[in-house]
C-alpha positions, 0 to 999 in steps of 0.5 A: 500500500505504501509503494502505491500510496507514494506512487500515486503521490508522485504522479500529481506532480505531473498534473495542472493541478499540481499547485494545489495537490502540493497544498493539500499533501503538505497539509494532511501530512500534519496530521494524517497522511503517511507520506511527505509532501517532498515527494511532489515538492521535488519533481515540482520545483525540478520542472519548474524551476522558476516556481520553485520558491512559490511552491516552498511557500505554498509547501509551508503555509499549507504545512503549518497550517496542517499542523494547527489542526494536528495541534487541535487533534491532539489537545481537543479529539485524541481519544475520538479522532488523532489516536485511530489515525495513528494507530491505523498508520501503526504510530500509536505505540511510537507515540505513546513512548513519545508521550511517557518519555518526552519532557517539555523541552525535549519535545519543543527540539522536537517539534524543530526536527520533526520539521527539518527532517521528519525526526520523528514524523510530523504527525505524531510531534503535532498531535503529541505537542496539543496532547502536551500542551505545548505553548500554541505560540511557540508550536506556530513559530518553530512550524513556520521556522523549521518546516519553511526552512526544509522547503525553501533550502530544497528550492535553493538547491534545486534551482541551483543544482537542478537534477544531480542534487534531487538524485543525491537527496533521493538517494541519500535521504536516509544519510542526511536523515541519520546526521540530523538524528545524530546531532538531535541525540547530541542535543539530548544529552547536552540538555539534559546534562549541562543543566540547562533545562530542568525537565527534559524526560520522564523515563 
């Protein structure tokens, strides 16, 4: 199901309508679709290189908009609507886990990898953040900050570099992702061991 979800995912990007599709991916990827609006971001910006900093904001505003019902899900509808979707997707016992172990200021560095990177997936930081409470303030903020970044370095680099540098990010993916999940771990243990935050985990 996944090869076909991601399949078909990548086929909008052929489409007239792509500009919206990218909207509406990067929006429901917030909260309860499985795969990231990258994806059609990428082929997007690739043929349309012209476009490609408008599709970063389309990809960003839709993304955090996605996120605040995420954020809503999780604080106001867990029980009847945001713990189905990610048990049907099997992220329930990976939140859960998130839910015991994070403490509030590991889950606002959270809520900033998450949207760089994916690290852990965007819809179990959004709907953990409402669940947690987390400021709604700072959530809007570092959504816009992080997930805007992502995009926009990624139309940066696709209109500087074109095809080898979406080949690289496609095939090197995982690599980048497992930096960026080193440097959150060094993060981790410098907050929790420097003293900087009080309460960085409950486990």
């Amino acid at each position: 199901m996944l090869k076909r979800l991601y399949d078909w995912t990548l086929a909008l990007a052929a489409r007239e309508t792509a500009e919206i599709w990218l909207a509406v991916i990067a929006f429901v990827e917030s909260s309860v679709f499985l795969i990231p609006a990258d994806v059609l971001f990428l082929p997007m910006a690739l043929a349309r290189p012209g476009r490609a900093y408008r599709f970063a904001l389309v990809a960003t505003a839709a993304s955090v908009l996605g996120g605040i019902v995420g954020y809503m899900l999780g604080h106001y509808a867990f029980e009847a609507f945001a713990k189905p979707v990610l048990s049907f997707y099997g992220k329930l016992d990976a939140f859960n886990h998130l839910r015991q172990c994070t403490g509030e200021d590991t889950l606002m560095l959270l809520l900033v990898t998450s949207g760089l990177a994916h690290l852990p997936p965007i819809k179990i930081v959004t709907i953990l953040a409402g669940v947690a409470e987390v400021s709604f303030l700072f959530f809007v903020v570092s959504s816009i900050v992080a997930r805007g970044a992502r995009f926009f370095a990624l139309a940066w680099a696709l209109r500087r570099w074109g095809g080898p540098i979406r080949d690289f990010i496609e095939r090197r993916l995982g690599l980048l992702a497992a930096i960026v999940a080193g440097i959150v771990i060094l993060l981790y243990i410098v907050i929790k061991y420097s003293g900087i935050a009080g309460s960085v985990t409950t486990c």
